[in-house]
mmCIF file of the N, C-alpha and C atoms, coordinates in Angstrom:
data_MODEL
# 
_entry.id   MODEL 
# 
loop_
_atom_site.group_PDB 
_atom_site.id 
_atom_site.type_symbol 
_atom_site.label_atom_id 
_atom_site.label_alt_id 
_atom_site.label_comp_id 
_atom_site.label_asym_id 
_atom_site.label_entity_id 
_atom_site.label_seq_id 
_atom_site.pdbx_PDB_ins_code 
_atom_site.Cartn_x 
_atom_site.Cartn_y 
_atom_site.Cartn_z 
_atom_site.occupancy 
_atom_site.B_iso_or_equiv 
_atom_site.pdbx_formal_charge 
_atom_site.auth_seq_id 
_atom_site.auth_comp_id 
_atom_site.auth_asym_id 
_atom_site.auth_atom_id 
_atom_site.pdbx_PDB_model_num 
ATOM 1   N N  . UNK A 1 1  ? -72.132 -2.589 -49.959 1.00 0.00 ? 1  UNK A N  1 
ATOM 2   C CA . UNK A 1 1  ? -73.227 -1.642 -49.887 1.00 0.00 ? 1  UNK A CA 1 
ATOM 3   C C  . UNK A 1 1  ? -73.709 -1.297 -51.292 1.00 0.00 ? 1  UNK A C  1 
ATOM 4   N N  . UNK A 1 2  ? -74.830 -0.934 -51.588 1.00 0.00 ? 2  UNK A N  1 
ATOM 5   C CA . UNK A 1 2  ? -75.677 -0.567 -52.584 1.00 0.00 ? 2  UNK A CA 1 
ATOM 6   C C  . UNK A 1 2  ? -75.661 0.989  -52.588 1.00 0.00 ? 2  UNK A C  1 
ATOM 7   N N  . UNK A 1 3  ? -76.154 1.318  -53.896 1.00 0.00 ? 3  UNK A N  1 
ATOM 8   C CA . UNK A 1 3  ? -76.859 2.711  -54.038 1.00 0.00 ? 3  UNK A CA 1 
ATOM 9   C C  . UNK A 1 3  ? -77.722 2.696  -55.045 1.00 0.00 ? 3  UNK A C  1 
ATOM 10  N N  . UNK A 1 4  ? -78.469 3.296  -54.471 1.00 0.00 ? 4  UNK A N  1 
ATOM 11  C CA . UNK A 1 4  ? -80.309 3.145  -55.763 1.00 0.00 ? 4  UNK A CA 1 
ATOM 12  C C  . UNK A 1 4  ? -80.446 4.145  -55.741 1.00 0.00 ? 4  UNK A C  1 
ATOM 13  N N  . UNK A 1 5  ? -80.770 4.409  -57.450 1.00 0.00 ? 5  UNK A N  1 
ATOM 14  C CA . UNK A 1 5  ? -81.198 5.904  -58.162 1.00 0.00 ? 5  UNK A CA 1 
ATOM 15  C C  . UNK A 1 5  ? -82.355 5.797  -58.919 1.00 0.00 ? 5  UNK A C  1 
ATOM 16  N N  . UNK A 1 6  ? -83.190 6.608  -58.415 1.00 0.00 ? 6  UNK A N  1 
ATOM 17  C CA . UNK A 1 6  ? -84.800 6.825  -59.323 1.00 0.00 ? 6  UNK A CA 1 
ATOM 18  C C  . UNK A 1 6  ? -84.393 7.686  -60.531 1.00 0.00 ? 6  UNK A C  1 
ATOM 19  N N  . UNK A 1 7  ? -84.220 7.628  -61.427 1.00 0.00 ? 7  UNK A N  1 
ATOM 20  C CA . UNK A 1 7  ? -84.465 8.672  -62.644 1.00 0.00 ? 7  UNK A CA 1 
ATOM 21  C C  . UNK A 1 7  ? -85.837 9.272  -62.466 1.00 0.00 ? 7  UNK A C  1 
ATOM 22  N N  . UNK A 1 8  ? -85.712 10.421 -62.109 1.00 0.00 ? 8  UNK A N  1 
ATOM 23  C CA . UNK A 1 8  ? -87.082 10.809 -61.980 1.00 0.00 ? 8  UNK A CA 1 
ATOM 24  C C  . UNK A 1 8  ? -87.927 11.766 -63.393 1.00 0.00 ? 8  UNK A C  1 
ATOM 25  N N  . UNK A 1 9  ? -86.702 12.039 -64.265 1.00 0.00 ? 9  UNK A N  1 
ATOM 26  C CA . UNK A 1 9  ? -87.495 11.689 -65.573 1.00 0.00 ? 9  UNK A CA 1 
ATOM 27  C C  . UNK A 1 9  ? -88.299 10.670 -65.829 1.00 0.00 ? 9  UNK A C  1 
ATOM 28  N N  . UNK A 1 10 ? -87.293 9.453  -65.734 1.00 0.00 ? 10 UNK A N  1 
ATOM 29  C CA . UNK A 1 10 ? -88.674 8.176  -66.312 1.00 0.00 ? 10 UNK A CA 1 
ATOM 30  C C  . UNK A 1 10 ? -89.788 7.929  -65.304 1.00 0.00 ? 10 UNK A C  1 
ATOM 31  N N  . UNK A 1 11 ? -89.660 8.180  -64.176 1.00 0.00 ? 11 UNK A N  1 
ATOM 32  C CA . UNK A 1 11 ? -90.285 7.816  -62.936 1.00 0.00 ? 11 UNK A CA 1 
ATOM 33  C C  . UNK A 1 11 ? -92.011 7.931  -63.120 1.00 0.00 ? 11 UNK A C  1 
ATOM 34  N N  . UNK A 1 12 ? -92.585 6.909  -63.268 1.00 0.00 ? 12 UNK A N  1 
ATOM 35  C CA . UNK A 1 12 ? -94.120 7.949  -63.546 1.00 0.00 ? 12 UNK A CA 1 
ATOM 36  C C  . UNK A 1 12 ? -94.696 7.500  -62.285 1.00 0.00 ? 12 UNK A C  1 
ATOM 37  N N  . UNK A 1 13 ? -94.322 7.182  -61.204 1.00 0.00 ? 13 UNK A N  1 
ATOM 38  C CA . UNK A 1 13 ? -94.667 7.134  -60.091 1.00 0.00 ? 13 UNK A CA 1 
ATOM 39  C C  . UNK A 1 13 ? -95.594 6.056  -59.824 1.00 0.00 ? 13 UNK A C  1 
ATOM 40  N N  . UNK A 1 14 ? -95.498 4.571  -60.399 1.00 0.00 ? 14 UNK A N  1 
ATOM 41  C CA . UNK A 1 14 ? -96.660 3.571  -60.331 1.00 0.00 ? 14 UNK A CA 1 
ATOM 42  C C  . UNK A 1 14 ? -96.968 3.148  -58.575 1.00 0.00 ? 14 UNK A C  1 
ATOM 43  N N  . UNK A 1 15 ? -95.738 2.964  -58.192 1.00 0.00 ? 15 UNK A N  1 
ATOM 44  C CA . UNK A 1 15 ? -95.470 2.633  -56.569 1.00 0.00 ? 15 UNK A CA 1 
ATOM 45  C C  . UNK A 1 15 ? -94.890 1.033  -56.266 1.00 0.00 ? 15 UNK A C  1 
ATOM 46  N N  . UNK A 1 16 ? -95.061 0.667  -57.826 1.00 0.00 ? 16 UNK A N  1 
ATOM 47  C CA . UNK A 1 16 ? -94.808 -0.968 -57.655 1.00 0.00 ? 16 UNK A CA 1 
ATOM 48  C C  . UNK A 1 16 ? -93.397 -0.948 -56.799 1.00 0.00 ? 16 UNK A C  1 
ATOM 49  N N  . UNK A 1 17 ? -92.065 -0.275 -56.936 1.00 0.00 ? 17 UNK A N  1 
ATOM 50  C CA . UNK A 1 17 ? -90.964 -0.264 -56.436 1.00 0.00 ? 17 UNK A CA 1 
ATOM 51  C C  . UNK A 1 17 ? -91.418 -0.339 -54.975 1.00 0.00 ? 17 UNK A C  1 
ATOM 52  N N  . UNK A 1 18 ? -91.962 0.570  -54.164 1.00 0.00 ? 18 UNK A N  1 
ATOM 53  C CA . UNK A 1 18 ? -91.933 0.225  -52.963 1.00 0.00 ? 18 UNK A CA 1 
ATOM 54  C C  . UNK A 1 18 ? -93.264 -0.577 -52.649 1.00 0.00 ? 18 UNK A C  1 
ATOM 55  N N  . UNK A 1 19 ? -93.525 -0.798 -53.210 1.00 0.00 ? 19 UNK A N  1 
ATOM 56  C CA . UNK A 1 19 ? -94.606 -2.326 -52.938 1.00 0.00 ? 19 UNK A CA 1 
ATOM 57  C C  . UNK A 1 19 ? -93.936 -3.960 -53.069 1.00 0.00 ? 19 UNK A C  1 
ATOM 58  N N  . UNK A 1 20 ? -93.157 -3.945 -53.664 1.00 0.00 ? 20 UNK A N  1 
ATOM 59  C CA . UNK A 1 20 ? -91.949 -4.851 -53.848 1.00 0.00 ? 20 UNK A CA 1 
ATOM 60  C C  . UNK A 1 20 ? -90.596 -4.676 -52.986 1.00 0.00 ? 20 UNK A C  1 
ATOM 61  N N  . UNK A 1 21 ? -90.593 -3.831 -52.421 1.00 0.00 ? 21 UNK A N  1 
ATOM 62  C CA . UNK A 1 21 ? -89.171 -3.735 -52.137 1.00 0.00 ? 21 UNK A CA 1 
ATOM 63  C C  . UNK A 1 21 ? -88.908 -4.012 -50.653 1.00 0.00 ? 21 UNK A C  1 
ATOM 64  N N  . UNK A 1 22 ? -88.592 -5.116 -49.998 1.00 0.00 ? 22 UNK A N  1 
ATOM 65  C CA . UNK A 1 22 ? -88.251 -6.014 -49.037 1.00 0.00 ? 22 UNK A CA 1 
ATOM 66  C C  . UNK A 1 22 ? -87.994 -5.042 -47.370 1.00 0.00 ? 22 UNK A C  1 
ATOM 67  N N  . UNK A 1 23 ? -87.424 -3.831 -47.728 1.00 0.00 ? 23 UNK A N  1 
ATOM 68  C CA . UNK A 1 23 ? -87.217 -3.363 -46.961 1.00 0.00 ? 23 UNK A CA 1 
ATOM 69  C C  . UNK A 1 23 ? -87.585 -1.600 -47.012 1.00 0.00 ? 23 UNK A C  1 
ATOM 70  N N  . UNK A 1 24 ? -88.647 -1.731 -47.674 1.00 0.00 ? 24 UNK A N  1 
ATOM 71  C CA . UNK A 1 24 ? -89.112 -0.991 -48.044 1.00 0.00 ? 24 UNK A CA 1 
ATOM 72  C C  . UNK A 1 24 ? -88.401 0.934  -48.035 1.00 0.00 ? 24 UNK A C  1 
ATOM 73  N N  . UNK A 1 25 ? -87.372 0.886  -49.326 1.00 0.00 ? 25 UNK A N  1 
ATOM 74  C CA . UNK A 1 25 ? -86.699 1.272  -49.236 1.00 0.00 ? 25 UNK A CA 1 
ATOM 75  C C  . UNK A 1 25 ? -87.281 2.952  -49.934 1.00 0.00 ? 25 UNK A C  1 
ATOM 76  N N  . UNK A 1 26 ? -88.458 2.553  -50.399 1.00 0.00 ? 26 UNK A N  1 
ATOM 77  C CA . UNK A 1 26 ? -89.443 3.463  -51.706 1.00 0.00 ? 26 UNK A CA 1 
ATOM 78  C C  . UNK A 1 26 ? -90.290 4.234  -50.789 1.00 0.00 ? 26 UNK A C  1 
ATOM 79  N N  . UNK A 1 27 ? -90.761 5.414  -51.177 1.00 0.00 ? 27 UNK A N  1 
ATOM 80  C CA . UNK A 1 27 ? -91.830 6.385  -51.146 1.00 0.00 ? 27 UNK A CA 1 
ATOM 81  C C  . UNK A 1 27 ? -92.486 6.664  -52.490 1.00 0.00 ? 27 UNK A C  1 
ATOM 82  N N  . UNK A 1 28 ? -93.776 7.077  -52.738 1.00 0.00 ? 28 UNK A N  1 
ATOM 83  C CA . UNK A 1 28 ? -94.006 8.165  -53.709 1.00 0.00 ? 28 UNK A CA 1 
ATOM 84  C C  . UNK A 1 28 ? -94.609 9.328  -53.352 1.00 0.00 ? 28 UNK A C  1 
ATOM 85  N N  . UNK A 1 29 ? -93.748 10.436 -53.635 1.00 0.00 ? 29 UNK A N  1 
ATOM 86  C CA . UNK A 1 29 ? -94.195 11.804 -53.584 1.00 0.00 ? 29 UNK A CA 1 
ATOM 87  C C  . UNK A 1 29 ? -94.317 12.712 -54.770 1.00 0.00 ? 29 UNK A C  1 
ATOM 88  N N  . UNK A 1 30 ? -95.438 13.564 -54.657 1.00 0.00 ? 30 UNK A N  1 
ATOM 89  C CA . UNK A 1 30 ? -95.392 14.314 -55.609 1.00 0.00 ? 30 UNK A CA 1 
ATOM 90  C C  . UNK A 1 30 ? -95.456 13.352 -57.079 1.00 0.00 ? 30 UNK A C  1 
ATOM 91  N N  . UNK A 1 31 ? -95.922 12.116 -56.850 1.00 0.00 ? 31 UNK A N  1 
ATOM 92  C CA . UNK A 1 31 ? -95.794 11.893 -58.440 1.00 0.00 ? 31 UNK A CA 1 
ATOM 93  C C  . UNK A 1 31 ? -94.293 10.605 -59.079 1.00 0.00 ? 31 UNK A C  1 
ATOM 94  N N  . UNK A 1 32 ? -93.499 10.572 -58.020 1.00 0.00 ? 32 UNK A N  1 
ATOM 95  C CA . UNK A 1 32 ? -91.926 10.144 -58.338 1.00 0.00 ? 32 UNK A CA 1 
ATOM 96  C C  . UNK A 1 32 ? -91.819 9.418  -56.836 1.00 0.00 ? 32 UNK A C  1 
ATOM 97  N N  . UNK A 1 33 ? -90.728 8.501  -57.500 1.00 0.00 ? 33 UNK A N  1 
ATOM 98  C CA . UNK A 1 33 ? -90.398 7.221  -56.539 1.00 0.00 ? 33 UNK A CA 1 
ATOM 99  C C  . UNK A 1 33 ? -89.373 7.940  -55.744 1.00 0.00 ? 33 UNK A C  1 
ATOM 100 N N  . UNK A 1 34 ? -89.503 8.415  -54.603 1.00 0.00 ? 34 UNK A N  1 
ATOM 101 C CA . UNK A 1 34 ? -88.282 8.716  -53.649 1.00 0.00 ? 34 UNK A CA 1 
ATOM 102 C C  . UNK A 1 34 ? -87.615 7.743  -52.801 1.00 0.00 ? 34 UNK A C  1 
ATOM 103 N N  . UNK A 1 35 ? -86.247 7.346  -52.698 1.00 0.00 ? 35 UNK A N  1 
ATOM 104 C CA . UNK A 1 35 ? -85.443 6.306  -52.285 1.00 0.00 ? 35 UNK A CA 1 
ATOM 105 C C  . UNK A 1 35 ? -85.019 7.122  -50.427 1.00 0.00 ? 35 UNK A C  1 
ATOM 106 N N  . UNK A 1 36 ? -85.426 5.783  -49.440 1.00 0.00 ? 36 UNK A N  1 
ATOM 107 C CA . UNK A 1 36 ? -85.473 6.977  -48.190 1.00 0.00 ? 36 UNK A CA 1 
ATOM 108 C C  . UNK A 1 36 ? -83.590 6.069  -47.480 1.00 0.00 ? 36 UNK A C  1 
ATOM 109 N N  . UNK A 1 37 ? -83.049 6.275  -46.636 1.00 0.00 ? 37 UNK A N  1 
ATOM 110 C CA . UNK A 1 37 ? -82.137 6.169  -45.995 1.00 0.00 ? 37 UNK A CA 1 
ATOM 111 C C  . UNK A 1 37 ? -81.966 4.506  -45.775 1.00 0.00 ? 37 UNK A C  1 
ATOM 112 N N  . UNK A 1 38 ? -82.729 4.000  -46.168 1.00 0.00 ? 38 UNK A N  1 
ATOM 113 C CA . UNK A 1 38 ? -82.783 2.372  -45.680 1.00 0.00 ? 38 UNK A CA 1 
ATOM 114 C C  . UNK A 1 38 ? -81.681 2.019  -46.082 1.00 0.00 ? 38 UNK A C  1 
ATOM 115 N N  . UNK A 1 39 ? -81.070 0.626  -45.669 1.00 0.00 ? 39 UNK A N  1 
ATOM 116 C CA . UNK A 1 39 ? -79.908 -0.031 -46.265 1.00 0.00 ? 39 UNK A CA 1 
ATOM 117 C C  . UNK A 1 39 ? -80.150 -1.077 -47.457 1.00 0.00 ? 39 UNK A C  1 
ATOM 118 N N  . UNK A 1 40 ? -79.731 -0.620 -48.685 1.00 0.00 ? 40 UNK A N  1 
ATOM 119 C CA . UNK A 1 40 ? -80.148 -1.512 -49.454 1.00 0.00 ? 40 UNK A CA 1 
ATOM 120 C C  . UNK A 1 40 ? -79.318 -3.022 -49.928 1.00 0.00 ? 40 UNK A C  1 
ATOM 121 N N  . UNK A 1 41 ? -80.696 -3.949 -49.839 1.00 0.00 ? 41 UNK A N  1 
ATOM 122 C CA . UNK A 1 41 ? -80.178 -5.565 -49.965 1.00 0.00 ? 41 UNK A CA 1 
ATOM 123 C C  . UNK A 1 41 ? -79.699 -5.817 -51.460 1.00 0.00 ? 41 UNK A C  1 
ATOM 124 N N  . UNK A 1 42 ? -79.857 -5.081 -51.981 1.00 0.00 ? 42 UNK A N  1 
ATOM 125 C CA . UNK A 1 42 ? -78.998 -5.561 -53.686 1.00 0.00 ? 42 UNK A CA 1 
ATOM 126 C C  . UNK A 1 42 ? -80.184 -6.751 -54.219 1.00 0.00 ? 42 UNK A C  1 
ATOM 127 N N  . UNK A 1 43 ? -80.938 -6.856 -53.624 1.00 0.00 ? 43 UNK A N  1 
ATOM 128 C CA . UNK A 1 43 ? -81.570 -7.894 -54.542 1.00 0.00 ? 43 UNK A CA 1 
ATOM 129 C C  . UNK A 1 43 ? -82.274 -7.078 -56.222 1.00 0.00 ? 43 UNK A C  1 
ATOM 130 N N  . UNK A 1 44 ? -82.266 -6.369 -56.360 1.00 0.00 ? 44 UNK A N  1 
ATOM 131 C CA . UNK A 1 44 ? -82.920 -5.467 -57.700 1.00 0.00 ? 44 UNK A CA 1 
ATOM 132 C C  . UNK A 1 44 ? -84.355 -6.204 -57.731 1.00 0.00 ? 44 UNK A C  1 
ATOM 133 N N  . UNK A 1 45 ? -85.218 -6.680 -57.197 1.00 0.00 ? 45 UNK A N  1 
ATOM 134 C CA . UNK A 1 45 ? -86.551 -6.392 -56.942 1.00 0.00 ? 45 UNK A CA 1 
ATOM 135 C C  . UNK A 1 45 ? -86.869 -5.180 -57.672 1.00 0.00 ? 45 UNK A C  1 
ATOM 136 N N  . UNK A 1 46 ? -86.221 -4.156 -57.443 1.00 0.00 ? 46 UNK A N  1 
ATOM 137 C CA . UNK A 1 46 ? -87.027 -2.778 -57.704 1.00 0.00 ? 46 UNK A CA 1 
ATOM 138 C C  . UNK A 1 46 ? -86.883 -2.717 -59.286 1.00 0.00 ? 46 UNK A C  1 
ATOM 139 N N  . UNK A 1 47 ? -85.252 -2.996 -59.760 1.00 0.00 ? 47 UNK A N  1 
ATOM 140 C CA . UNK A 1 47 ? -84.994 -2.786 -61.248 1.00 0.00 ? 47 UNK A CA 1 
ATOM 141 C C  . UNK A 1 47 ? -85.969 -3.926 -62.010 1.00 0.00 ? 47 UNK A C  1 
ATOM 142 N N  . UNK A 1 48 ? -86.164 -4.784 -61.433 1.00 0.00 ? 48 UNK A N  1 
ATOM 143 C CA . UNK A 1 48 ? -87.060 -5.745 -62.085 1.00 0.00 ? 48 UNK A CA 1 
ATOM 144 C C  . UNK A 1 48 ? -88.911 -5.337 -62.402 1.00 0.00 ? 48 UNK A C  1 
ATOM 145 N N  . UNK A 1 49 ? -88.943 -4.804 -61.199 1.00 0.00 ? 49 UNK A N  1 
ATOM 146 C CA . UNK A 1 49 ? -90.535 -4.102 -61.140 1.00 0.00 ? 49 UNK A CA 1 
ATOM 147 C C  . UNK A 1 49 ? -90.727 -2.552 -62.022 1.00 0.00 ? 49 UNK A C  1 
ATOM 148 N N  . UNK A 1 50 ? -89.717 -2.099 -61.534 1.00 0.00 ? 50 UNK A N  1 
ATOM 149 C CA . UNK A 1 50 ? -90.122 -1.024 -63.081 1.00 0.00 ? 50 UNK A CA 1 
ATOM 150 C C  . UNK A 1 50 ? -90.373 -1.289 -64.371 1.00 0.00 ? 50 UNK A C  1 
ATOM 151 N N  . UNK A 1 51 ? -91.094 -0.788 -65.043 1.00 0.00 ? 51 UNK A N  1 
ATOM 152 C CA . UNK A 1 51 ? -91.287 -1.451 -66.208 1.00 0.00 ? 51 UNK A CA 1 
ATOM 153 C C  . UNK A 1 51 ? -90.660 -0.229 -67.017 1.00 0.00 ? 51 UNK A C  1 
ATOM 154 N N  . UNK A 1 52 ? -90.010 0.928  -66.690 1.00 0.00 ? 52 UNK A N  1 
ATOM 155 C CA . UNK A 1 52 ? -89.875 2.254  -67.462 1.00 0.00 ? 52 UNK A CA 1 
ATOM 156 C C  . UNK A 1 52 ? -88.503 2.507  -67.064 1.00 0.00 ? 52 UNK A C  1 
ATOM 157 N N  . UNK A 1 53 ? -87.328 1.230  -66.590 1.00 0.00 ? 53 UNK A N  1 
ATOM 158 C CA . UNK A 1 53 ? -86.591 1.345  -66.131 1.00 0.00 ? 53 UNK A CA 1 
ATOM 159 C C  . UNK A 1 53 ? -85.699 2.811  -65.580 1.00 0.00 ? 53 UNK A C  1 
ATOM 160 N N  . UNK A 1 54 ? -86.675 3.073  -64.706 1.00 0.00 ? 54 UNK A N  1 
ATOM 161 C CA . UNK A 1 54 ? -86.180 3.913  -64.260 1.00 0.00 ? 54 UNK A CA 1 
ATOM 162 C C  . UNK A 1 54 ? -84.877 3.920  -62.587 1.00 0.00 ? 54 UNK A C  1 
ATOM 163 N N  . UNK A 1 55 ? -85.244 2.560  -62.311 1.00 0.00 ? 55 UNK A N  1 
ATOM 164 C CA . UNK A 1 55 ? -83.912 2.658  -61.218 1.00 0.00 ? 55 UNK A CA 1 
ATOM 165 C C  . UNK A 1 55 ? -82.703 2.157  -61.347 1.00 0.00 ? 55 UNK A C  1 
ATOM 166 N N  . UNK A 1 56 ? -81.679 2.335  -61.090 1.00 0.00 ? 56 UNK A N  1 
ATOM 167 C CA . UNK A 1 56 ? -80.464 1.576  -60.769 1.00 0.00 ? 56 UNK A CA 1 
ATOM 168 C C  . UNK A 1 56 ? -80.135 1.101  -59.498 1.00 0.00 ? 56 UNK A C  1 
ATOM 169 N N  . UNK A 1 57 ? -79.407 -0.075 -59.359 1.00 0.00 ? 57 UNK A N  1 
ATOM 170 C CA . UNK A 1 57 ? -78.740 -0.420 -58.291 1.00 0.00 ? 57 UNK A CA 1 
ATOM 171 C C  . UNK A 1 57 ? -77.538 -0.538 -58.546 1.00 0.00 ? 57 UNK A C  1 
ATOM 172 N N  . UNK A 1 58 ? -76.606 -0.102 -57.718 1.00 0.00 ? 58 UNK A N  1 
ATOM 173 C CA . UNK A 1 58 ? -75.145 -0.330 -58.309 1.00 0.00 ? 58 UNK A CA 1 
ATOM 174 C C  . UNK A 1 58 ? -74.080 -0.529 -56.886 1.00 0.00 ? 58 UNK A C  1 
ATOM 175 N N  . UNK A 1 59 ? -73.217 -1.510 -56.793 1.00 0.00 ? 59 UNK A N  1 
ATOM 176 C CA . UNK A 1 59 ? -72.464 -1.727 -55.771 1.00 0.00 ? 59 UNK A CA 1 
ATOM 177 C C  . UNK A 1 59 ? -71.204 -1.041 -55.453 1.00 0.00 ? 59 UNK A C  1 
ATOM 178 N N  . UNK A 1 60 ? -70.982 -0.870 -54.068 1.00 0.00 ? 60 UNK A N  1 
ATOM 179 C CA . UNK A 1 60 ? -69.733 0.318  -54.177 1.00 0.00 ? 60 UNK A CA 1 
ATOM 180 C C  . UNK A 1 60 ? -69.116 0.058  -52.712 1.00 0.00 ? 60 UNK A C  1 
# 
């Protein structure tokens, strides 16, 4: 299993993360990438599409 974290400091809310993200795991609210309950595939799609690296994926 995965866990994905928006830094929502860096976050400037472009949307590319959930426009990329397979299972569309992204929202933007308010401005910031919110990560919703989905199960995440580990592919880092998302860490790749930020350009302000603002997410992590990390396995656990």
């Amino acid at each position: 299993m995965f866990v994905v974290t928006v830094d929502s400091g860096l976050c400037q809310g472009c949307g590319e993360c959930a426009k990329g993200c397979p299972v569309q795991m992204f929202t933007v609210l308010n401005g910031k990438a919110q990560v919703s309950e989905d199960e995440c595939l580990g592919c880092q799609s998302c860490v790749s599409l930020c350009t302000v690296g603002a997410i992590s994926v990390d396995e656990y």
